[in-house]
N, C-alpha and C positions, 0 to 999 in steps of 0.2 A: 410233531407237536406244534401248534398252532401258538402264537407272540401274542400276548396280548398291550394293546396298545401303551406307550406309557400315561397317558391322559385317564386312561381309562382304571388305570390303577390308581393314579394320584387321587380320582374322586370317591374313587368306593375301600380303597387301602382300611379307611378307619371306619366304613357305615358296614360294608358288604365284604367281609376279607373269604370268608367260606364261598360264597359264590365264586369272588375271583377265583380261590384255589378250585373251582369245579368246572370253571368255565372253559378250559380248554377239552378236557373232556367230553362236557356237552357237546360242544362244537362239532365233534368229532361223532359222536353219536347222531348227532341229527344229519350232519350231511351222510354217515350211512345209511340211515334210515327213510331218510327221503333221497336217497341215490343222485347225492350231487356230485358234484368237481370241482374242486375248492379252484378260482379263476384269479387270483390276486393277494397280494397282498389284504390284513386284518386292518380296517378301517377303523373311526373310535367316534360316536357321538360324545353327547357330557355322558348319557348312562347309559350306552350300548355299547357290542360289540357288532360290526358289519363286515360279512365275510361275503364277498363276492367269490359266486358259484354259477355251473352249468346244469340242468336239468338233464336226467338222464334223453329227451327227446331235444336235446341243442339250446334249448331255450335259458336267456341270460336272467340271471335273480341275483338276489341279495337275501341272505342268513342274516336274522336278526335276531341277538340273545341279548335276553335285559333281566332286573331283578322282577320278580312280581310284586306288583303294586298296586294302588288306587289309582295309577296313572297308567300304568302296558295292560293290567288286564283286561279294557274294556278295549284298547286299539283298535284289535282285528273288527271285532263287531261294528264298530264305528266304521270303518273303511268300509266293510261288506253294506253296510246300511246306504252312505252317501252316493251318487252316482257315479259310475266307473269313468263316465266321463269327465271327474273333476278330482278324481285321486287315485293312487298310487295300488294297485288292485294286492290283493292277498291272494298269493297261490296253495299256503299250505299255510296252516299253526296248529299250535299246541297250548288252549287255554292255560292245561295244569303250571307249565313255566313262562306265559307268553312268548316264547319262541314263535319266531314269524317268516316264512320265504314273501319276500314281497316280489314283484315286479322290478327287474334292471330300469332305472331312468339316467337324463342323461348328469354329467356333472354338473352342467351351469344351470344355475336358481337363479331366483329373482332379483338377488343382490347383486349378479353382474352385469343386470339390464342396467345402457345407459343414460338411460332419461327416470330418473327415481319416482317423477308426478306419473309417467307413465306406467312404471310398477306398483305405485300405490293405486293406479286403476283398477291394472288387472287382479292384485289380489283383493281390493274392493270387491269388484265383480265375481271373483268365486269364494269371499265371506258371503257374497248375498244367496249364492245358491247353495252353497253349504247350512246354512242357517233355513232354509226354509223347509227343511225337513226335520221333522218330530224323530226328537231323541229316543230310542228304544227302552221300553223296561232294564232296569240294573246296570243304568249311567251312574255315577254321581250327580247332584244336585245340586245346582250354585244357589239356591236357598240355605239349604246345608253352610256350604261354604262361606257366604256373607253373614248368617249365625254366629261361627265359629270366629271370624272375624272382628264383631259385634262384641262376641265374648271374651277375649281375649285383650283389644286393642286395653282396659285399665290396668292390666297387669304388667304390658310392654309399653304404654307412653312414656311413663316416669324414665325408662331409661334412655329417653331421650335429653342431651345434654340441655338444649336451648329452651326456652319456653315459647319464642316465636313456633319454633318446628312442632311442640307439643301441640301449641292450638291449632295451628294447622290441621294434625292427624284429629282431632278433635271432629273441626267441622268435615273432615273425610269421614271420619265413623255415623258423624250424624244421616251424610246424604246417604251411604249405602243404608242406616236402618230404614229409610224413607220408601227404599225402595224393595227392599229384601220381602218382604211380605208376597210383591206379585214378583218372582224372579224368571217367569219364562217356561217355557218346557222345548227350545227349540235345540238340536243336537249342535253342542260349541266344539274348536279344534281346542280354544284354550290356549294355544301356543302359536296362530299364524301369521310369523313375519315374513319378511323376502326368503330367507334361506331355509325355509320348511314349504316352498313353492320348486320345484325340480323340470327344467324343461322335459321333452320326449318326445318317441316319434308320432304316439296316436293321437297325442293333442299338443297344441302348443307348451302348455305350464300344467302340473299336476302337484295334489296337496301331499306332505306325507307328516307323519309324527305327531300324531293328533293326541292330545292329553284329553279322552272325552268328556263332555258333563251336559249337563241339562237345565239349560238356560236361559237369558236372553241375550241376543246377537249383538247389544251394545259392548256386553262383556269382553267382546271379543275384537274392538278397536284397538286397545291400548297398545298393543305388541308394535302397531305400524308405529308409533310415536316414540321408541326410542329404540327402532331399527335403523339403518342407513344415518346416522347420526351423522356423521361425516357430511351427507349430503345436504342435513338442515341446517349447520354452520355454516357452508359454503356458500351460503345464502346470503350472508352478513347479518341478517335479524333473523335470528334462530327462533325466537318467540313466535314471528309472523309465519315464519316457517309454519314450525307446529299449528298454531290453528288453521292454516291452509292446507294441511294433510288434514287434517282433523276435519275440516270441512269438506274436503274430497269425498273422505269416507263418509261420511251423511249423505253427501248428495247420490252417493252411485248406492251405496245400499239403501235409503229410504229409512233410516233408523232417526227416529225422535230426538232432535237435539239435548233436551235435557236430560234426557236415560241414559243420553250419551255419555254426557258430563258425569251422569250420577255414578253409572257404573263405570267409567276412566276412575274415577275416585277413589272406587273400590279394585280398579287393580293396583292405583299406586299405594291404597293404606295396605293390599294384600303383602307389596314387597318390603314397606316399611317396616311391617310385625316380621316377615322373614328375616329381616336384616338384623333387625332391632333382637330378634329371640337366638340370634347367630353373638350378638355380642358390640353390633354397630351401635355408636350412641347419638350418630347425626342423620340426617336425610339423604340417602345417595344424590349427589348431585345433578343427575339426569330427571332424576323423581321431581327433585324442587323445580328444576327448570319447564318440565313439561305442567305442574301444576303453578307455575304463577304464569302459564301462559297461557290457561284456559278460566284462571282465576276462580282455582278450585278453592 
């Protein structure tokens, strides 16, 4: 019988408790069925389970089981879409549960490189090649999404304590409507910071855990601006920090500075209403800090 992580129970205990109870089963099902060798220890993203495995012809992978969602089912197609030379290859899935054998990479991501300007290069440099290929039919849509945002931000303001932090999310709702109309059709990861970058041996760095959607490429700054957070304190002017990644990222991908700023806006109003529809009544403090440092 395969453990299932305790992380992995603490986050789905009260959204997903049937799955968990099914999840060792599956597990067990799929490595029979794709003739693996369970190789380690049950690993645990936030909503996975990773069971490192051997393929019946030697070859090293990774068993990935997750809930199905508007986020895993469109993964595999995403991976299969972008070029193998800049992520994490899919050897075997299974749409019906998004069940995935990926490729074995190695431990160290981009969060243990130690020069952090220089990680924010290279994953600069493959946002830019990732973005410049058209998302496929039956992505989500960050139009959708920035809608949805639009629609909701007056119902979740008010529970914001302060009135400084409401008009804030204010003029963040204004810039995303500004922009939501032309939102992009280019294929986004949605989720890429340093630790969703996995070194390897057939290329230097490779993408994994991609949340697809269909977008535009500034969408997909945000993530670098309150990763390695450690490393933009250590700076002493945390502010100047941020907009010096912030401007990295412009300069290597070629993204418009204000679309930048517009859609940053729109990730940080994104996590505001998550926070805020969670039960939070102030601004997470990394939010505030990266939005008065680009003087959102």
């Amino acid at each position: 019988m395969i453990e299932i992580p305790a992380k992995l129970v603490r986050n789905h205990s009260a959204t997903a408790p049937e799955w968990l109870n099914e999840l060792p089963g599956m597990a067990e099902r799929y490595v029979a069925a794709w003739q693996l060798t369970v190789d380690g220890d049950p690993l645990s993203g936030e909503a996975s389970l990773i069971l490192p495995v051997v393929r019946r012809d030697g070859t090293k992978a990774m068993l990935k089981l997750q809930t199905v969602n508007d986020e895993s089912e469109s993964e595999a197609l995403a991976l299969r879409t972008w070029d193998r030379d800049d992520v994490v290859s899919v050897l075997e899935d299974d749409p019906q549960t998004s069940t995935l054998l990926l490729e074995r990479l190695g431990a160290r991501s981009l969060a243990d490189h130690p020069d952090h300007v220089e990680a924010t290069r290279i994953l600069a440099e493959l946002l830019t090649r990732l973005t410049a290929v058209t998302a496929p039919p039956g992505v989500r849509r960050l139009s959708d999404i920035a809608a949805a945002m639009i629609e909701d931000a007056p119902r979740l303001i008010p529970r914001l304590n302060d009135e400084t932090e409401q008009r804030l999310v204010r003029r963040l709702v204004a810039q995303v409507r500004e922009v939501q109309p032309d939102a992009g059709d280019r294929l986004l990861h949605w989720d890429l910071h340093y630790l969703n970058v996995l070194a390897a041996d057939r290329n230097p760095w490779l993408v994994i855990d991609p949340k697809p959607l269909a977008g535009d490429p500034a969408f997909d700054l945000f993530p670098v601006l309150w990763n390695r957070w450690d490393d933009l304190v250590a700076t002493g002017d945390v502010h100047q920090a941020i907009r010096d990644r912030f401007a990295l990222m412009l300069e290597v991908t070629g993204i418009d500075r204000d679309r930048g700023l517009s859609w940053t806006a729109g990730r940080i109003l994104q996590n505001v209403l998550w926070f805020t529809a969670d039960g939070a009544t102030r601004i997470e403090d990394k939010l505030a800090v990266v939005s008065t440092a680009l003087d959102l």
